[in-house]
ZANU-375217 format. One record per residue (C-alpha): x, y, z; residue in one letter. Coordinates in steps of 0.02 Angstrom, whole numbers, plus 50000, padded with zeros to 5 digits. Example, Ala and Ser with C-alpha at 12.3 -4.5 7.8 and 13.67 -1.06 7.14 Angstrom:
<atoms>
506154977550390A;506844994750357S;
</atoms>
This chain:
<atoms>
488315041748622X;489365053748538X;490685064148667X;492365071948666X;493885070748587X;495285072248693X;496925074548629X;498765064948737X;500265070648683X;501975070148775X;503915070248773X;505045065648897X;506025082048915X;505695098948919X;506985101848790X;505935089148675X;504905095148527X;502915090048546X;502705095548345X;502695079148281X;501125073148364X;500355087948323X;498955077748222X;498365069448366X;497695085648442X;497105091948272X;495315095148284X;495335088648478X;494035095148605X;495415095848748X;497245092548722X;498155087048877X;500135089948827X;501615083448945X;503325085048958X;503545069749074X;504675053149079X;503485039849020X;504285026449131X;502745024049225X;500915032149231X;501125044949398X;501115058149272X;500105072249325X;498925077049159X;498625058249115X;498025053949257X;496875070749247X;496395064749090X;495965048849141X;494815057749260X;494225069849144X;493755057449003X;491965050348994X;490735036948906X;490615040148717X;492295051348737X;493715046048586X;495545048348663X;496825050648519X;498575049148556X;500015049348431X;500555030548443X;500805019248581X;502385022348662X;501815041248710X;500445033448809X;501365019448908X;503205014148899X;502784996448983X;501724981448911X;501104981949109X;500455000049117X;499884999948924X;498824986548977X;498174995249130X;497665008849052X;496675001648922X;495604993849049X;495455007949129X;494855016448950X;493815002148929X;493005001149057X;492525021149061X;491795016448878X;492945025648804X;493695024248625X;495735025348607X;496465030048456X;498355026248421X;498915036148236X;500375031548197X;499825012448215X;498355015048152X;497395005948294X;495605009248363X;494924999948541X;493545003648620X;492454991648744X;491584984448588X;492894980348505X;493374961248474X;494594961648344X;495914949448402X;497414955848285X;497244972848340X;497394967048518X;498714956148462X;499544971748375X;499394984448527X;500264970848634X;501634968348504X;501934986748502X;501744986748680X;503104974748698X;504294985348564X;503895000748688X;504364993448828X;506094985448743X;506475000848687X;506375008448846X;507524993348931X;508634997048788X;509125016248836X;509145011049016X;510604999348966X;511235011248889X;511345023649004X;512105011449123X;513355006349020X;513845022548983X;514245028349166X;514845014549201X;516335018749075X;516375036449124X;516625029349291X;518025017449239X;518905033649152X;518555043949324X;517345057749245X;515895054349308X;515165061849463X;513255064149508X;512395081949498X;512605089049641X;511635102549724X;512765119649718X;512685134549815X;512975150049740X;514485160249803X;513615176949871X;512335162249959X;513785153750032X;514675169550107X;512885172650198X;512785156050269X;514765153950325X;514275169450416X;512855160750496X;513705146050535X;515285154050597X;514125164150716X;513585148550793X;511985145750706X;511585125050685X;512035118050518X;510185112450500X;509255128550528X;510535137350397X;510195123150264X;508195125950297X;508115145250295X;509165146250119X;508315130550061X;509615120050043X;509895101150103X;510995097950253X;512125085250149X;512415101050024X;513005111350173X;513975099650247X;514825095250066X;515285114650051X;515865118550251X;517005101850221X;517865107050059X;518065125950145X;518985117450289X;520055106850154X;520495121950073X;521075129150238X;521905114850294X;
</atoms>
């Protein structure tokens, strides 16, 4: 039975460039494009793909690691592929599965590169770490923290100066409490 094809493609960042995997939605029936972490598969259009996508239906996807950045979750959602009947297509590997499909290197292959996805991955995460953990050593790093703009800030001083609760302030400018709290203590440093 002949169906779709459905086109993944998807980048970790907004700031990210989906160009190169343009191929994989050339010619595609639907194209479901992301700009999502890959660190785990609660991403919003996969999983509507994975709803969306039926027996007979070909998913192409640009290679491996844009589909699943863990041998545990590549694995997962191959079942869940093959089980649907549904044909995955990886380009840049050049690997084809579908429920039929008994070729033991390419399953050997899409677990290799599984494995290679998911090192990758646990290489950047070390990475990160050890880079704030340096920029702590050297006293430069500090988390993001949530800031209120000045004009906002006046308002709700106001506010809270006229008695209003901390919490109900935070709430009606959409702010958390912790954020308030961090700004009314460093006003009453800069008093002090």
């Amino acid at each position: 039975m002949a169906g779709q094809t459905v086109a993944y493609l998807r980048v970790s960042t907004a700031e990210q460039n989906i160009d190169r995997q343009a191929a994989a939605a050339e010619g595609a029936d639907k194209v479901f494009e992301e700009k999502i972490s890959g660190k785990n598969t609660a991403r919003p259009l996969l999983q509507e793909m994975i709803a969306y996508v039926r027996e007979g239906d070909t998913v192409r996807v640009h290679s491996i690691d844009r589909l699943a950045r863990s041998l545990t979750d590549l694995g997962a959602l191959m079942d869940q592929f093959m089980k649907k009947g549904v044909t995955v297509m990886f380009l840049k590997e050049n690997l084809t599965f579908n429920a039929s499909s008994t070729d033991p290197i390419a399953k050997f292959q899409l677990h290799i590169m599984g494995a290679f996805a998911e090192f990758e991955r646990e290489i950047i995460r070390s990475r990160q770490a050890e880079g704030i953990a340096k920029a702590k050593e050297r006293g430069v790093y500090a988390k993001r923290s949530e800031t209120i703009p000045n004009s906002t800030w006046l308002q709700m001083k106001g506010e809270l100066d006229a008695g209003k609760p901390l919490a109900a302030v935070a709430k009606v400018y959409g702010f958390k409490r912790a954020t308030v709290y961090r700004y009314r203590d460093m006003v009453d440093t800069e008093v002090s």
